[in-house]
N, C-alpha and C positions, 0 to 999 in steps of 0.2 A: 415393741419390746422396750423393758425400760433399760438405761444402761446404769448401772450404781455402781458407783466408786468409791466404796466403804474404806478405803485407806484414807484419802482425799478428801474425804468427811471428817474422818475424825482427825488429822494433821489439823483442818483450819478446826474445829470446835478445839482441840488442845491450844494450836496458837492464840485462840480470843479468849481462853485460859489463864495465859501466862501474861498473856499483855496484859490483863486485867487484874492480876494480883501487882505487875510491875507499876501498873497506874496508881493504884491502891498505895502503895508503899511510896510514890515519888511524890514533889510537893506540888500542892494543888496549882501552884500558879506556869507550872513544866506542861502541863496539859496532854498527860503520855495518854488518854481514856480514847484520844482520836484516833490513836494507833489500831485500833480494834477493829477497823475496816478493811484492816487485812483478810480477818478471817473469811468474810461472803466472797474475796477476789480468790484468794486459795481455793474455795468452794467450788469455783468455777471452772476447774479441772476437771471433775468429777462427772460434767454434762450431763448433772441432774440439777434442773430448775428447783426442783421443792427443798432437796437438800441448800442450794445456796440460800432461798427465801429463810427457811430455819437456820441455817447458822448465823442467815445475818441478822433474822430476829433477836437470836442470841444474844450477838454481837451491839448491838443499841438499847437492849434491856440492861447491859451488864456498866455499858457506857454512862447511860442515864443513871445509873445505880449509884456508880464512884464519883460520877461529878456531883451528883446530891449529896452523898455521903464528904465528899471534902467540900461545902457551901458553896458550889457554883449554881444552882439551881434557879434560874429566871435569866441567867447570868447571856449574853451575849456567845460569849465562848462558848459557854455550853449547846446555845442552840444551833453556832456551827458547825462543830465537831460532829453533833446528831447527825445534821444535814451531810456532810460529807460519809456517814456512816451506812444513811438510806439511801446517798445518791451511790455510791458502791456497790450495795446491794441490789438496788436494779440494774445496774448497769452486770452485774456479773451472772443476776440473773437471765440477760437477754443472752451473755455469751457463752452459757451454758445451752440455752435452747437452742442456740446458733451451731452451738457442737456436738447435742444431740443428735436435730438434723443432719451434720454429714455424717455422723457414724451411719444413722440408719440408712443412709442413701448408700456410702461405703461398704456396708454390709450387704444390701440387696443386690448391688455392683460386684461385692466377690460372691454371691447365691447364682447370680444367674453366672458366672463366669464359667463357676463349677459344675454346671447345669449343662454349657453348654460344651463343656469338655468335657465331659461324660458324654451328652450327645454323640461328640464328634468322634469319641474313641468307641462308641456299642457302636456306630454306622455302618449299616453294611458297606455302603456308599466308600474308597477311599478317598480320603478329606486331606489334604495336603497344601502344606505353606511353605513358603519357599521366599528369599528376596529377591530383588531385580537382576541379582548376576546370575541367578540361576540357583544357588544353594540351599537345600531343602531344611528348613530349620523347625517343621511340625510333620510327622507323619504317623498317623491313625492306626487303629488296628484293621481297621477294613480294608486299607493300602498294604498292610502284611499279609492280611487275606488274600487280598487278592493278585498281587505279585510277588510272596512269599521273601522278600526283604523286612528282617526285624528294622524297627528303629534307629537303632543303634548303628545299623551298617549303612542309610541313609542319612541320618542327619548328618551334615556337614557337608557331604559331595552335591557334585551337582545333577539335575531329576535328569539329565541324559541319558543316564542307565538304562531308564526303561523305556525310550524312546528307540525305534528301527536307526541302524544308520542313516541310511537315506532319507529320514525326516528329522534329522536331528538338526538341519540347518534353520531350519525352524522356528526352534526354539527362540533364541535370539531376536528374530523379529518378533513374536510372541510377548517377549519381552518388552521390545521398547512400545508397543501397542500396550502393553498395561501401564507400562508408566507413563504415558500420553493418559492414562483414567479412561481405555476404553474394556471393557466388557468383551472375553474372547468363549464361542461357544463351535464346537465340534461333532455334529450328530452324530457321527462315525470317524476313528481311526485308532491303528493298530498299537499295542505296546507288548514290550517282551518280559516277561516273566524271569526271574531267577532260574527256573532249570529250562528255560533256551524255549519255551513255548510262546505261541502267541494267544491274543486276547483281544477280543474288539471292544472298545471301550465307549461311550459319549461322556463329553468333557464340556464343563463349563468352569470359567476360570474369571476371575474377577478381583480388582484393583483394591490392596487395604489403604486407608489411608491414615493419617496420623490426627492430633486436636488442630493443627492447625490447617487441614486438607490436602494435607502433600502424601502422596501413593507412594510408601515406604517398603510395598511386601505385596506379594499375591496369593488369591489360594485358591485350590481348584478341586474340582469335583469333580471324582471319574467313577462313571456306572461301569458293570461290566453286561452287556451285551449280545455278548457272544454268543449266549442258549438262544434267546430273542432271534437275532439273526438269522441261524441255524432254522429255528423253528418256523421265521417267515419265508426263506428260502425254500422248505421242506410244503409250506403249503402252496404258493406261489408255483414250485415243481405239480403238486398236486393236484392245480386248476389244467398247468397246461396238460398234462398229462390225460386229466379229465377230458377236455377239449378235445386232442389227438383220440384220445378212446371214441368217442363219440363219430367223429369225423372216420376212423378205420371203420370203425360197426356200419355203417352207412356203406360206405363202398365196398366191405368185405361182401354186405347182402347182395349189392347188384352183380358181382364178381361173381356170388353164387349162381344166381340164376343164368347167365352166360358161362360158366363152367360145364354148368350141366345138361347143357345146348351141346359142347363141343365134346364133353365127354362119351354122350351116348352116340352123338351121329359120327364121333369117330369108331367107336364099335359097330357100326351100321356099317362103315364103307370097309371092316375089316375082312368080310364076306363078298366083297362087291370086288375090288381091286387084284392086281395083278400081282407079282411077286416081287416087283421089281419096282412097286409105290410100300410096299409093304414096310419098308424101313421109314420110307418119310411118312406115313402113318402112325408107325412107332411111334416118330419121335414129337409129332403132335401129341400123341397120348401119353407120353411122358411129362410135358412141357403143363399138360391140363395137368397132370397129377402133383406136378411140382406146385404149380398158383392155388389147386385144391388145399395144398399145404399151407402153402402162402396165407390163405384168408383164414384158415384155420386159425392162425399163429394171431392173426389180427382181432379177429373173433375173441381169442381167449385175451389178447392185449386189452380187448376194448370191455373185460372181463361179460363177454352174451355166448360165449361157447357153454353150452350144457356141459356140467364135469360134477360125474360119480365117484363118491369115495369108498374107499372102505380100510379095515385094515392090512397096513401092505407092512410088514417085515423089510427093514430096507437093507441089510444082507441079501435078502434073494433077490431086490431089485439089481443088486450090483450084477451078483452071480449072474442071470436071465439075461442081463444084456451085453455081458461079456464080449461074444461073437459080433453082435452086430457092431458093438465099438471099435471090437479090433480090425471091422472090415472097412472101418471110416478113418482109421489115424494114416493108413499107409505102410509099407513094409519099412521107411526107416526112424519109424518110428517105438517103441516099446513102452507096451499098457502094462503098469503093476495094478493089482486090485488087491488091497487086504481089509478085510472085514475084519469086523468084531466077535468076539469069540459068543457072546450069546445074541441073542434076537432083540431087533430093535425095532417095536411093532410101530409105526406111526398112522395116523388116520390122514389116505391122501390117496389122490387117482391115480392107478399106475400107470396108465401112458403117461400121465405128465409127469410123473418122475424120470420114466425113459427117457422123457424129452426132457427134461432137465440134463440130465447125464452127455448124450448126443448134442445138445447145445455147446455142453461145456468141453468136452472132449474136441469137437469139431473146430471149437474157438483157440482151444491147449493147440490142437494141428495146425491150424494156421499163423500160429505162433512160433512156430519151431521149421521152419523153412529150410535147413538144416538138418532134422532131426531131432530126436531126442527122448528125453522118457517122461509119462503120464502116469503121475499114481494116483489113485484112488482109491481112499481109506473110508473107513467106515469108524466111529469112537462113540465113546457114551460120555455125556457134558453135564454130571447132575442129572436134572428131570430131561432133558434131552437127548436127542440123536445127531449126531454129527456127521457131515459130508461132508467131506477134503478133496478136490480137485486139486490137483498141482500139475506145473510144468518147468520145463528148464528151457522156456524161450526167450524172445527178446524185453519180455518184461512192456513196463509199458510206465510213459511221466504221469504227477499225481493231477496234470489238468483233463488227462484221458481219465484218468483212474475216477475223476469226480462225475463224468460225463460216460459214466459205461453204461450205466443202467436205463438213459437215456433213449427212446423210441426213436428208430430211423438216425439216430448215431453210429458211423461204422468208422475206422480207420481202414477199410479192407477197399477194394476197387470196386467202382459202379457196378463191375458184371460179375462182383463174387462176395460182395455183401449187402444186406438189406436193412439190418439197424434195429431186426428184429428180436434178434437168435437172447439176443440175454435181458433186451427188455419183458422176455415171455416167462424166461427165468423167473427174473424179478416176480412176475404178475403169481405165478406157480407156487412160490416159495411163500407169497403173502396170505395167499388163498389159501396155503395148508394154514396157516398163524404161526410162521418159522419167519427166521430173519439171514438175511444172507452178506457177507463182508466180501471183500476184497484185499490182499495185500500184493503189493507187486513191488519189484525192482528193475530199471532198466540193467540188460545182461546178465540178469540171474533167472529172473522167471516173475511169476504168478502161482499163487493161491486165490482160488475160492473156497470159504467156509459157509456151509449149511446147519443150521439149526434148527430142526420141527422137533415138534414140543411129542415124550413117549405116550404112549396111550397103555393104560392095564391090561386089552385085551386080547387074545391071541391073535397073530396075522391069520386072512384067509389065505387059503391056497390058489394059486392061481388059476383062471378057465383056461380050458386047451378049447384050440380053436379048431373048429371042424368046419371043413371046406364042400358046400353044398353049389351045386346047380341053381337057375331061376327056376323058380315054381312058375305052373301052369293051370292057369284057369280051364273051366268047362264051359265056355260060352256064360257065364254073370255077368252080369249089364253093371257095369261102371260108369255113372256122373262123374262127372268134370269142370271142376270151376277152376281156372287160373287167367288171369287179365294179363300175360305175357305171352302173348301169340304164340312165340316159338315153343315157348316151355309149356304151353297146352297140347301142340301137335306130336311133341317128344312122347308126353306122357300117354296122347291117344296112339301112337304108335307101338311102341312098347308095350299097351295093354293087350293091342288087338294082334299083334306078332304074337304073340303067349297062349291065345285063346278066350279073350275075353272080349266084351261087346262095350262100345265103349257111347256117350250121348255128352258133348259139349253143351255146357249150359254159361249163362251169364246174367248179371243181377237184372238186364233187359226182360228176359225170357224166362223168368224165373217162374214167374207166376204161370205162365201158360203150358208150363211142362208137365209132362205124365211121368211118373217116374214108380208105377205101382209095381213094375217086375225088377224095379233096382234093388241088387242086393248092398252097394256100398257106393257112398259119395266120397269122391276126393278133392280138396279144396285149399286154395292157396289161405293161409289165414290173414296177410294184409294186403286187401285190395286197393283198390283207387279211390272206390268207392265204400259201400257197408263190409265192413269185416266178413272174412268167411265165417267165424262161430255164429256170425246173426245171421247169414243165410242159411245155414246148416241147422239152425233154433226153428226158421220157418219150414224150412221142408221135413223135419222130423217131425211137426205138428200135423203135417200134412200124413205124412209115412213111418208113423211110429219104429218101425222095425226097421227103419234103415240104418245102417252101420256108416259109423264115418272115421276115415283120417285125412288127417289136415299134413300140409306139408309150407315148412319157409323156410326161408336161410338165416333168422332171426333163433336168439338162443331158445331154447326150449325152455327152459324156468322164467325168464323172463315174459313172452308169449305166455304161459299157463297163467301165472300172475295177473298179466294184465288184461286175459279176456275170462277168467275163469274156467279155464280149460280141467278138468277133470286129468289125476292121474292115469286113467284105464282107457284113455282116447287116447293112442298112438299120432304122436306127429315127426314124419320124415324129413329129416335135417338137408337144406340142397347143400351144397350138390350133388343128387344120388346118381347112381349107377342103376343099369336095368336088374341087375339080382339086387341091391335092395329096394329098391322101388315095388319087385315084387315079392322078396320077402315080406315085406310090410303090407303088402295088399292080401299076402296070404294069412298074414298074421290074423290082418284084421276081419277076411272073412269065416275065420274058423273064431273066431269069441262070438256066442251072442249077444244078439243085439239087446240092447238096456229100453226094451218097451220104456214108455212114461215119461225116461229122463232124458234130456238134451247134454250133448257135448259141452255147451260152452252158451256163457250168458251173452248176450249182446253188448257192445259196450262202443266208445265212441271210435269211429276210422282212422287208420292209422296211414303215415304215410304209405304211395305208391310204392310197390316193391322195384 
């Protein structure tokens, strides 16, 4: 850019004007025509080189003129005066170029200045300076963003404000470390907000220094973090969570297959025993019924429990479970239930909303030790449905309240809590795509709030349950595959007690088995060895008409997924009981059999059950 200084031009072209009519008029031997060298040094203001080379042209043309014109002309003087006239004129024209260059460097110096204070005020980033006693003398708009302090209320004091007390000693040595010139960086710590919140921040902070390298100032960079944290927190919970899922699925299966050991053969000695073991028989089959629970809860934690949806109204869920709640909080306790005045259909399985309710209700009771009241509302939220749990117990601090949803987390005693009850919640609430909160206070109580998302279309009505006998076979020949010794002789027991004919088979003796008058195979589906679908693949090649269910303690959608199992092949969930063990065998032998087509593709061996 060029810089012209059109005043400063024409001041020296008038000066080399006047001097020049004053030369003109004084006598020749006064020698005023030298004065004219003024004009290219005035020119020299203007830090344009071309304008000084022309006015000093001007200027020793006009010189040359009057000393010729008064008969100096060859003259000594005259070739002085000249020379003093061009040696001015370079010389004004270096110090023109000399001051061109700083302006331009001056200029590009206040371009980026402006550049970079714009920078610093769009930042998200807050950008903050401050000097060494601590006094904030720059602060951004990303620092108002993000601690909600204008400028004006920070400049002047010192950045303590937004520092925790308890870190605020800090500061200080902070301090004398910058002015030592070292570099201070923070991956993580806390600052407070204008309306009393906190914020996790990462902070790097670094030493200004002046032209002569003395650290005059500091200024720091604070990210905010806090979503960041929150988020790796929430995935890091996710892994372990995953992990715990994984590890419960595993032992919920083997829990299975030994539930269902203990379950049937205690119904076996219920007909064997005296009157007087008859209570302690009870209470083994309570105790199985209780862990049947148990693994359920794990099963669904470890999300491999099969779970049916449909539309459920959740006003009738309330209503429906009224009784059973009220037969769990205790007499000094009082359940309020108030619904919503119209229906709030959601798509979700209704026992696990039961068991959502019964969880929380159960958890409200053991809260209130004392006593006290359970309400249970029902509200409409926008496009949602709402569940309110509340209680007037002991409340509970916000380092429990962070760690509630937490698997095998209990504050309750070894022999009366299990750490399960609200991480099932949780898993329940996710699986409908609802979200569920907590608010508590100590000595006032707790809230849980539920959220599933409405659906447009009508609740179904609920099944009534009709209570049936075990079915009875007419002598039909049942195969039998299970690689769990005990859990094969349960199941040949229980077939052949009923009426049916029963033949143990295993991957050994597969091949050499007759099985032309078998009407149905039963099969465990993860062996030790080849999956049951791939033995069940070979022996329907062999007995087209044979009928098969499969049974494992592994979820059922998962299972079907993973071996290809056909929805219209029945598979029983362990732990069963002998009426559905032979509900399901009766099921299966009254469907025809699928000539042609196989249950389930072969696929690769899964662990031992």
């Amino acid at each position: 850019m060029r810089l012209l200084r059109p005043v400063s031009v024409l001041v020296s072209v008038a000066v080399v004007t006047v001097l020049a009519l004053l030369s003109a008029a004084a006598p020749p031997r006064m020698l005023v025509f030298g004065m004219l060298a003024l004009g290219p040094a005035l020119a020299a203001t203007s830090s344009n080189p071309s304008a000084v080379l022309l006015v000093g042209g001007y200027a020793l043309a006009t010189a040359f003129t009057i000393s010729t014109w008064q008969g100096l002309l060859g003259t000594l003087d005259q070739f002085l005066r000249l020379v003093v006239v061009v040696t001015i004129t370079v010389i004004s024209w270096a110090v023109a170029r000399h001051h061109r260059a700083l302006a331009r460097g001056q200029a590009g110096a206040a371009r980026e200045r402006e550049m970079l204070v714009a920078f610093a005020e769009q930042s998200a980033d807050a950008i903050i300076v401050s000097r060494l006693d601590g006094v904030v003398t720059s602060w951004n708009g990303g620092a108002e963003r993000l601690y909600g302090y204008t400028a004006d209320e920070v400049i002047g004091s010192r950045f303590a404000k937004v520092i925790p007390p308890e870190r605020r000693h800090a500061l200080d040595q902070a301090l004398a470390e910058l002015a030592d010139g070292r570099q201070i960086r923070l991956d993580e710590t806390r600052r407070i907000c204008r309306d009393g919140s906190e914020r996790v921040v990462s902070v790097t902070v670094s030493p200004i220094r002046d032209e002569l390298g003395n650290v005059v100032a500091a200024a720091a960079t604070e990210r905010d973090i806090t979503d960041q944290k929150l988020a790796a927190e929430r995935s890091a919970r996710a892994a372990r969570l995953e992990s715990l899922g994984q590890l419960a699925g595993g032992v919920a299966h083997d829990f299975n297959n030994l539930l269902a050991i203990i379950l049937n053969y205690a119904d076996f000695l219920a007909d064997e025993i005296t009157p007087d073991g008859a209570d302690d028989l009870a209470r083994i089959r309570d105790a199985a019924d209780r862990a049947r629970s148990l693994t359920g809860q794990l099963l669904l934690f470890a999300k491999r429990e099969p779970t049916e949806v449909e539309i459920v109204d959740l006003n009738d869920s309330i209503t429906c479970s009224g009784e059973l709640l009220s037969r769990s909080i205790g007499a000094n306790i009082r359940m309020v239930c108030r619904t919503h005045s119209h229906p709030l259909p959601v798509r979700a399985n209704r026992g696990r909303l039961d068991q959502i309710l019964l969880n929380l209700v159960i958890n409200a009771r053991d809260a209130m030790p004392d006593g006290g009241v359970v309400v249970i509302e029902t509200s409409r939220a926008g496009a949602q449905a709402r569940l309110t749990v509340s209680d007037t117990g002991t409340g509970m601090t916000p380092e429990v309240r962070d760690r509630l949803f937490e698997p095998f987390f209990t504050t309750k005693p070894a022999d009366r809590g299990t750490g399960l009850g609200l991480a099932t919640v949780y898993g329940i609430v996710g699986d409908a795509g609802g979200t569920i909160g907590v608010d508590s206070t100590l000595g006032i109580g707790t809230t849980f709030e539920i959220l599933l998302p409405l659906v447009s279309e009508p609740a179904t009505a609920p099944a009534e349950c009709l209570e049936t006998g075990p079915a009875h076979g007419h002598g039909e020949r049942i195969a039998v595959i299970e690689d769990e010794d005990y859990v094969r002789d349960l199941v040949i027991r229980i077939l052949r007690e009923h009426g049916y004919r029963t033949t143990a088979l295993s991957e050994e003796n597969l091949a050499a088995s007759t099985l032309d008058d078998a009407s149905l195979l039963i099969t465990d589906i993860v062996l030790r060895g080849r999956p049951g679908p791939a033995l069940a693949d070979d022996l329907r090649d062999r007995h087209p008409g044979l009928r098969v269910l499969f049974m494992s303690g592994y979820s059922d959608a998962e299972l079907r997924r993973r071996y290809d199992i056909g929805d219209a092949t029945r598979i029983v969930q362990k732990p069963f009981t002998a009426v559905e063990l032979l509900a399901a065998v009766d099921e299966a032998l009254s469907t025809p059999p699928a000539v042609g087509s196989a249950p389930g593709s072969s696929a690769q061996p899964g662990p031992s059950p």
